[in-house]
N, C-alpha and C positions, 0 to 999 in steps of 0.2 A: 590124799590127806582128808580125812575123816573132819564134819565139823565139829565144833566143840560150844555148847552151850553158855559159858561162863564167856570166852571170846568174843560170841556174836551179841550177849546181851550187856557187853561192857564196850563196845564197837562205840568210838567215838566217831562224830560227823561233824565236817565245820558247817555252821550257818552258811547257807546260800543265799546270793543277792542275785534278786531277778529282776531285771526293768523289760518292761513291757508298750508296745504303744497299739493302735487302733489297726495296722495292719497284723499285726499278730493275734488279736481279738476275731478278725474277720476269718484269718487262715483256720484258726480253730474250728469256728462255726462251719468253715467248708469244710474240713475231713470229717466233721461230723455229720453231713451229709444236708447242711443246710445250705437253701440256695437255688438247687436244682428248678425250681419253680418260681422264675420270675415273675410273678403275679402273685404268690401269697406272700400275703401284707405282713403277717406275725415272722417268717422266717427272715425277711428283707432288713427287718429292725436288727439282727444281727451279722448282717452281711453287708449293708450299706452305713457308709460313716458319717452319713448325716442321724443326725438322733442315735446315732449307733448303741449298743447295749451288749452286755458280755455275757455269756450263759457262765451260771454258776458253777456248771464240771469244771470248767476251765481254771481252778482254782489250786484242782488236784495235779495239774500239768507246771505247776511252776514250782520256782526252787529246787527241782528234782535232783536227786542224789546221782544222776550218770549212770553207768554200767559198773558204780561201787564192788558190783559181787563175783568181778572178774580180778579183783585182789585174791592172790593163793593164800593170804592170812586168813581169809574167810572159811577155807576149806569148801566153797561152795560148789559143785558141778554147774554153773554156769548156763551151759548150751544144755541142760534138761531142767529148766527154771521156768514156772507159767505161771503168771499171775491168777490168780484162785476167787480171790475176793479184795471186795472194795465198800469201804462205811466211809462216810463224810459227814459234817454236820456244817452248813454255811451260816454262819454266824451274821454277816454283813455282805450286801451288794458288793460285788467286785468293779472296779472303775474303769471304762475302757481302756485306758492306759496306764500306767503307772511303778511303781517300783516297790515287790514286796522282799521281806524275810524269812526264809525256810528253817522253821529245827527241826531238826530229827532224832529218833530213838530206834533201837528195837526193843520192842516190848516185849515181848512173848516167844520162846523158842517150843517147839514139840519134834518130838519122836513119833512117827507110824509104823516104825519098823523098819525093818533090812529091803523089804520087799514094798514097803508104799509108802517112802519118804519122808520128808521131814518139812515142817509148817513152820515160818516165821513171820512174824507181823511190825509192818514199820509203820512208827506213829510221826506223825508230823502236823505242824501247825503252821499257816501261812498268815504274816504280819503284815501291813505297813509299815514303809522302811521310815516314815516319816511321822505317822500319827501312833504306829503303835498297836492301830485295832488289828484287832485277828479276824479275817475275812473265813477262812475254814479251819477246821481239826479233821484228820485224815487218819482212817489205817488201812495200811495195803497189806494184805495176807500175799505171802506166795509161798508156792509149792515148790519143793529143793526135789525130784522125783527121782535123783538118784542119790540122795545125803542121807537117808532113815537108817537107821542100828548104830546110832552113834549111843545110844544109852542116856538119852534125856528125858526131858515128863513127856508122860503120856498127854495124847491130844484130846482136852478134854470134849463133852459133847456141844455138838455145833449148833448152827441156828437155833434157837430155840422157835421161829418164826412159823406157826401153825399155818398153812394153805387151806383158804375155804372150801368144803367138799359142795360144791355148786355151781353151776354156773355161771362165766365170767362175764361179769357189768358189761365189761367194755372189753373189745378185740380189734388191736390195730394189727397193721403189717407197715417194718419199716427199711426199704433197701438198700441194700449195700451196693457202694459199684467194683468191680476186679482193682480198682486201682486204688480205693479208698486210703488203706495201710499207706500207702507212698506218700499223698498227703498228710496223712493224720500225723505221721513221723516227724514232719517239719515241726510241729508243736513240742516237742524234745525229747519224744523217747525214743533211741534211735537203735533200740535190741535189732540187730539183724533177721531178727528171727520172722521179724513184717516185713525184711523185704529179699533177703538173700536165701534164694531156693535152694542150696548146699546147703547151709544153715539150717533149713525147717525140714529138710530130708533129715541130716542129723537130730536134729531131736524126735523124728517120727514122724512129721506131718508130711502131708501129699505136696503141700506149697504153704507158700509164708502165710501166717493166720494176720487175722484180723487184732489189733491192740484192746488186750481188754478194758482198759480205760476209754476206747474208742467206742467199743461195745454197752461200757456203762454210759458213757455221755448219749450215748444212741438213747438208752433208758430215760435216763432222765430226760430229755425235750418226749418222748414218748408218752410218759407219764403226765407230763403236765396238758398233754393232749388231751388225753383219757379225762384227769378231771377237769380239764377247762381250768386251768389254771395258769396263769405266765407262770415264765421261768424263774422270774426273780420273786415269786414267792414259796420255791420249794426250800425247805430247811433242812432235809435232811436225808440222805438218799445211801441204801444200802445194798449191795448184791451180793451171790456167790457168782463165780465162773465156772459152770460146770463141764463143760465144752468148749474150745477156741472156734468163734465166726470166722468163716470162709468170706473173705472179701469177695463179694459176689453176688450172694447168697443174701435173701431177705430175711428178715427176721421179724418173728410171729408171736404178737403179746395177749398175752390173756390178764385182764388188770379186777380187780376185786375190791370195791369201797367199802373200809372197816369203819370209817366215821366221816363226819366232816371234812378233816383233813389229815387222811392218813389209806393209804391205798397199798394193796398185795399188789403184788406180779409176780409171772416166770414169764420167759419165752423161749421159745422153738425157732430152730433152724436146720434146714436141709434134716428135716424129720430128727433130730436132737435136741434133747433139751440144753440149752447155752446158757440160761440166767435164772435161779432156783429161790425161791423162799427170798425174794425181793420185797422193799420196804420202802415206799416215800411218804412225806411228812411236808404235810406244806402249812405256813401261816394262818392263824385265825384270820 
């Protein structure tokens, strides 16, 4: 079953209700590979629940819509599905506990053809179930790699995000451990595809990849490294996925200061580029 444009961009979602408390805050910061180092002070504040503090990725992991696109109304191929990219903008601190509201859309459908799939981008906004403020605005691009020649719009052109020909500011390295995916999953996104080796053979890979959400969270606490900035003043954090991280494997940033508060990145792993034409924004 072929998708059909008109379908996936009228695709109703119910609102998600997520409650959240202080160990689920901690579990995140650990698959995100905070922690390892019991002595640095800045990581501890998100892993320890005294003064405890919640990274703002953590934002884009709630509410989340499930394995939606294993519905056959979808017409989606499913087990050759990767998430592509990821735009946030955090609006307000996230509270170490608490209980938000997820909506959801799909905004945008594209055609790349018979031969390089189909791009659909889901927007989403995460509430407080009780105040009302919106803590993030979300879109998650993914890649349908076996859904293109369905005859929908063309995929118009992408980042517009120039990379500086010079020199990178700043060059971290940040690692992954073989088992990261297996934690990271507990935070809700539970695609087989991070942990079941049938599964990631099926769609191609050598072993289950790394979660690209897990990948971008890695960016962001990165980033804020790079500019010396905490976490709770980044505002806005943007990537592609250009390659799936190998749980394992370190990953190698090159970061670029455009202004005051606004900084390039890509990075590299196991000699592949995995995150292209990156963008953060953080607070005056």
């Amino acid at each position: 079953m072929a998708i059909d444009s008109n379908t996936l961009l009228n695709w109703q979602f119910d609102d998600v209700e997520h409650s959240y408390n202080e160990r689920d805050s901690i579990l995140y910061a650990l698959g995100v590979g905070l922690g390892r180092d019991p002595l640095n002070r800045d990581e501890l504040n998100y892993v320890y629940e005294q003064n405890l503090k919640t990274l703002p990725t953590m934002a884009v992991t709630m509410a989340t819509l499930g394995m939606w696109v294993k519905n056959p109304a979808t017409g989606i191929t499913w087990n050759k599905l990767v998430h592509s990219g990821q735009n946030a903008v955090f609006h307000h601190p996230l509270p170490s506990a608490g209980k938000v509201i997820g909506k959801a859309e799909i905004s945008e459908v594209y055609d790349r053809g018979a031969e390089k799939g189909a791009v659909i981008v889901v927007k989403r906004s995460i509430y407080d179930a009780e105040t009302e403020v919106c803590y993030c605005t979300l879109e998650q691009t993914l890649m349908l790699r076996a859904d293109g020649g369905f005859g929908g719009a063309a995929l118009p052109k992408g980042n517009q995000v120039s990379m500086p020909d010079r020199q990178a500011d700043v060059r971290l390295s940040q690692e992954t451990t073989p088992g990261q995916a297996i934690i990271y999953r507990l935070s809700g996104d539970w695609n087989p595809l991070h942990i079941d080796p049938d599964v990631a053979t099926q769609a191609g890979f050598s072993q289950p990849i790394l979660h690209g959400y897990c990948s971008y969270a890695i960016a962001g606490w990165a980033v804020c490294q790079a500019a010396k900035q905490p976490a709770s003043a980044l505002k806005e954090l943007n990537a592609q996925f250009t390659f799936p991280v190998l749980p394992g494997n370190s990953i190698e940033f090159e970061f670029w200061q455009q202004s005051e508060n606004e900084w390039l990145f890509n990075a590299t792993s196991n000699g592949k580029l995995v995150l292209n034409k990156c963008r953060a924004r953080f607070s005056s």
